[in-house]
N, C-alpha and C positions, 0 to 999 in steps of 0.2 A: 504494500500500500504506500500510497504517499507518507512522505515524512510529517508528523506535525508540528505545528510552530504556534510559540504567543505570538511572532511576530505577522506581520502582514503580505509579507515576501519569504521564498526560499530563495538561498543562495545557487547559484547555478552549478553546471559542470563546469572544472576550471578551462580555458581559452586550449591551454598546450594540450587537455585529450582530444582535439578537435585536430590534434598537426603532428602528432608525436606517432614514428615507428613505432616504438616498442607498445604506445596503448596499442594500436593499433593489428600487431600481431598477438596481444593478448584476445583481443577482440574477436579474432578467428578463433580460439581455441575455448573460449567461453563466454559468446555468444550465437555465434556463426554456425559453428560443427551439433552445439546442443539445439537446435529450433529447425524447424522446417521451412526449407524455403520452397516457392513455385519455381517450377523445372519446365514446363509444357503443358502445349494442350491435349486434349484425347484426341482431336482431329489429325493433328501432326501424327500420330502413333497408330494409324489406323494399321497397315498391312505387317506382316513377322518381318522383321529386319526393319523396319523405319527404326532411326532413333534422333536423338536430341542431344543434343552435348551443350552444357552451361556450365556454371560452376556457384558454389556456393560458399561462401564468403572467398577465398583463394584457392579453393581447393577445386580442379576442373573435376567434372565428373558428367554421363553422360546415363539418358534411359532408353530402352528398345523394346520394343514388341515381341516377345518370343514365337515359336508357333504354335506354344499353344494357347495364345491368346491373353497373356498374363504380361504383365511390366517386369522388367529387372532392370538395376540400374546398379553401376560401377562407379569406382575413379577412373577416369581418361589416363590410365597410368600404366605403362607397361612393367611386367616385374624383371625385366631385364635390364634396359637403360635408359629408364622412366621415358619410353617413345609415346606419341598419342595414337590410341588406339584408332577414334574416328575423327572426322576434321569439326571443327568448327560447326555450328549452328544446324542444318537440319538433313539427312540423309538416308540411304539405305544399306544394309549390309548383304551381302550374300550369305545367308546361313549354310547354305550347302558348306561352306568354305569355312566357317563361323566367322568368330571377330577377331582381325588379324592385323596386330604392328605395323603402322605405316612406316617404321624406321627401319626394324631386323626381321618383321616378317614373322614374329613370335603368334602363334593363333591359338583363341581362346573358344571355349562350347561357352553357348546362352547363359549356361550356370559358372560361366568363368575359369571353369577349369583348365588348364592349359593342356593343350592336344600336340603341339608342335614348338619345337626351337631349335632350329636348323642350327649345327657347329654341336649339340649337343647329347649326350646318349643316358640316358635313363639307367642309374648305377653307378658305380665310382664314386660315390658321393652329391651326385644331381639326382634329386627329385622332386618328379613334376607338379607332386599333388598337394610342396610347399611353396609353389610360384605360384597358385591362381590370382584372378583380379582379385582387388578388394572391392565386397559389396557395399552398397549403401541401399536404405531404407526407401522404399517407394509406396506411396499410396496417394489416393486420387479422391478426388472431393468434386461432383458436378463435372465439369469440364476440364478441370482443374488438375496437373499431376503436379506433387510436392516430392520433395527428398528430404534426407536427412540422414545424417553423418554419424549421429551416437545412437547407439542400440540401447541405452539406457535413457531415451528421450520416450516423455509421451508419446501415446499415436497419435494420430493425425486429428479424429474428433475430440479428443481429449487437450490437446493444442489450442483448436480452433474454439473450446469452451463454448459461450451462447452464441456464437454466431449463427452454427446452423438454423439456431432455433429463430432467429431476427430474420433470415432469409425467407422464415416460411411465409414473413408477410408480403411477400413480393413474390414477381411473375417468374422467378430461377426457377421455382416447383415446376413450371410449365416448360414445354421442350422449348430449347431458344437455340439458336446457331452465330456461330462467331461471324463480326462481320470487319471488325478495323484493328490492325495493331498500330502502335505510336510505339516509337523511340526516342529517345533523347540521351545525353549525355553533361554532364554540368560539370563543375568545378568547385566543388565541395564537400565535405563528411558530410559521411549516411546518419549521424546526428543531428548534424545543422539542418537537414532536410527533415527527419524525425522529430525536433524540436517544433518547425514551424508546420508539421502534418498534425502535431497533434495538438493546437490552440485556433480558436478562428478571431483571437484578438484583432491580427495583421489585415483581413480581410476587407475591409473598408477603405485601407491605405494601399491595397494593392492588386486587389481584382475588381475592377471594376462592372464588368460583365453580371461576374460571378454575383455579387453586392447586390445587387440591383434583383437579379432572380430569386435569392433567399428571403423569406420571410421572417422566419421562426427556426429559432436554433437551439435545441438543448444537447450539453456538454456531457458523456456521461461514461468517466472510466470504469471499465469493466475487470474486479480480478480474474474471474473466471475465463480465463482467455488470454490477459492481461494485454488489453485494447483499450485504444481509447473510441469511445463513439460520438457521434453526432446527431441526433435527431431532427433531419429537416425537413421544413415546409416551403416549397419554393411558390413563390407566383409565377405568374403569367410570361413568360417572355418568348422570342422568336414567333416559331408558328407548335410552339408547346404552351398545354393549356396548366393550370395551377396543379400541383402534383406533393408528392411526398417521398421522401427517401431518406437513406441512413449511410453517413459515412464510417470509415472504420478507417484507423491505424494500426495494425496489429502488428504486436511487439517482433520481431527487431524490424523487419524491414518491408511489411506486406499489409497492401490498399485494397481498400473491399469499399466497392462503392455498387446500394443498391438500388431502384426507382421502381415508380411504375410503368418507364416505359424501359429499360436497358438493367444489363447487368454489367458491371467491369472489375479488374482486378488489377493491379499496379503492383510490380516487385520491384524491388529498390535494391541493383546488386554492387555494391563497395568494392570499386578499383584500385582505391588505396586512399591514403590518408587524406588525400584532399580532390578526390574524384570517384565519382556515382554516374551509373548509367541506371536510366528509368526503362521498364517496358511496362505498356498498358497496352491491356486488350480487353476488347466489346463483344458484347453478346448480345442477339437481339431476339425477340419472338416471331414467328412468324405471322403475322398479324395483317401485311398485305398496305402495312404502311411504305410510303416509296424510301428507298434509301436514302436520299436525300436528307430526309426525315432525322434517320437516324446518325446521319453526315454530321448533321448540326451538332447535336449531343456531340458525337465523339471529337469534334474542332473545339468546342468548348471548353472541354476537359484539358485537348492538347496547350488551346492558351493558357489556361490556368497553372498546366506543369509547367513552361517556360516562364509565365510570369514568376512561381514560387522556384524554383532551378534560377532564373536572374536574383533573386534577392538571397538567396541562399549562398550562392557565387561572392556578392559582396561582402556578407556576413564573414563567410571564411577568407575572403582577403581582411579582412579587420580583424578580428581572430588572430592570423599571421604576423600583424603587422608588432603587436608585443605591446601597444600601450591598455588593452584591454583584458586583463587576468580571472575576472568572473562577473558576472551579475546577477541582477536578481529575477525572480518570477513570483506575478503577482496570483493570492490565492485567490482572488475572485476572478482574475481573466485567463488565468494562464495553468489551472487544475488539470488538462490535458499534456502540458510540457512537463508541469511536475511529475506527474504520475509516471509519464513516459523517462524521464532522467532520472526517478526511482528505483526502474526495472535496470537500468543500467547500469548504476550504483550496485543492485543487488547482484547483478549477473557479477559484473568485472570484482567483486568481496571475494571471492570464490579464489582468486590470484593471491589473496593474503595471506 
């Protein structure tokens, strides 16, 4: 939970965990490896051999469709001379062949186990069945597939605490098909982005669009999940009529944004200490509304990530710059930053 205070602010996180190496590869190893991040969609993974390669906090790792129709997911890591198994971002495998080192040629079965390593003979002290991949943890929510890195982490609905149960009030129950992904990339920690995801203090000073469509906003940190939420009421704007919908920051680095006309998801993957790339993707129902339609919604959202990725960007050049060492956060506007720089606080104790 939050920390509590007589005072009327909490102190912040200090400026240097915002820029420092070493928080920073603490960070991978207790917060990053213990939480679930989104990996892909089910649509990418549809045939045996399609897979996915991403990585979760700096650890590349990759998921595939077996044949028999079930997900497994690795590290991108050969156990020979750490070569990448598959390339980059989305593909196929020949399973006839299994999955095999693009560097020495080492080929692994669906379950990892190594079949081949050419220069090599099975005996004299090599064996195969202490080279396999290393697994990681795969399961799927909606459209949704997650990974994760520690076997002594939650699963995945247990993770996700209430949210499922907040989704049922929206149209995700109903079949919906993906329609947009957005990218971006910034130049800031995945806290400075985390900090300003989880207050909508800023929003009046920097989305304008956005300002204007909101009505009604309740703030509402969730431990069961350990999220922060948003309950909104939006008015009237573009060619969308008054509506309602719920935002989410879910702890470390994953956006759940739900309505009644769309569903979207946002992963936040940390490239190092002072760079974040964004990926948001849409989901829409079949409803027979023109795409266009749903154009609008998903432009929206993208302005709003660039507008918050720009201010984010100057934050951590001031951060950098050394004359700022912490500040404060206020308890009636800024219960969402708290809560979220709590979990952070409690995650990175763990190093002590």
């Amino acid at each position: 939970m939050a920390p509590r205070s007589t005072a009327p602010y909490v102190e912040t996180l200090p400026a240097a965990s915002y820029s420092e190496d070493a928080v920073f590869e603490r960070e991978q190893e207790l917060i990053f490896a213990k939480n679930w991040s989104v990996l892909a969609r089910t649509d990418q993974l549809v045939r045996p051999g399609d897979y996915v390669s991403g990585e979760i906090g700096r650890f590349p790792v990759f998921v595939l469709r077996d044949p028999d129709g079930g997900l497994r997911g690795f590290h991108n890591v050969c156990r020979h001379r750490a070569g990448s198994l598959v390339k980059a971002g989305t593909g196929r495998c020949n399973l006839a062949y299994g999955v095999r080192c693009r560097y020495h040629g080492w080929t692994y079965s669906v379950d990892g186990r190594l079949l081949e390593a050419p220069g090599f003979v099975t005996g004299a002290g090599f064996d195969p069945s202490a080279r396999g991949l290393v697994p990681i943890r795969i399961e799927s929510w909606h459209d949704i597939v997650f990974g994760c890195l520690d076997d002594e982490a939650p699963d995945l609905m247990s993770w996700l605490g209430d949210i499922p149960k907040i989704a049922e009030e929206f149209p995700i129950a109903a079949p919906l098909r993906f329609y947009r992904e957005v990218v971006a990339e910034g130049d800031a920690n995945w806290k400075a982005y985390g900090d300003n995801s989880a207050e909508g203090y800023h929003v009046p000073f920097v989305h304008t669009q956005l300002n204007q469509a909101v009505k009604a906003c309740v703030l509402e940190p969730r431990e069961n999940g350990k999220f922060v939420g948003f309950r909104i009421g939006y008015g009237p704007w573009g060619n969308h009529p008054a509506s309602r919908g719920y935002w989410i920051y879910k702890f470390p680095c994953v956006l759940v944004h739900f309505s009644e006309y769309d569903f979207n998801v946002e992963q936040v993957y940390p490239l190092g200490p002072r760079r974040v790339r964004l990926v948001h993707w849409f989901w829409r129902p079949d409803d027979g509304a023109p795409q266009g339609w749903y154009d609008e919604l998903a432009e929206g959202w993208r302005a709003t990530m660039a507008e918050d990725m720009g201010v984010c960007a100057e934050v951590q050049r001031n951060l950098d710059a050394g004359i700022y060492r912490s500040g404060v956060l206020s308890l009636e506007r800024e219960p969402g930053t708290i809560f979220f720089q709590s979990l952070v606080r409690e995650a990175m104790a763990a190093a002590a």
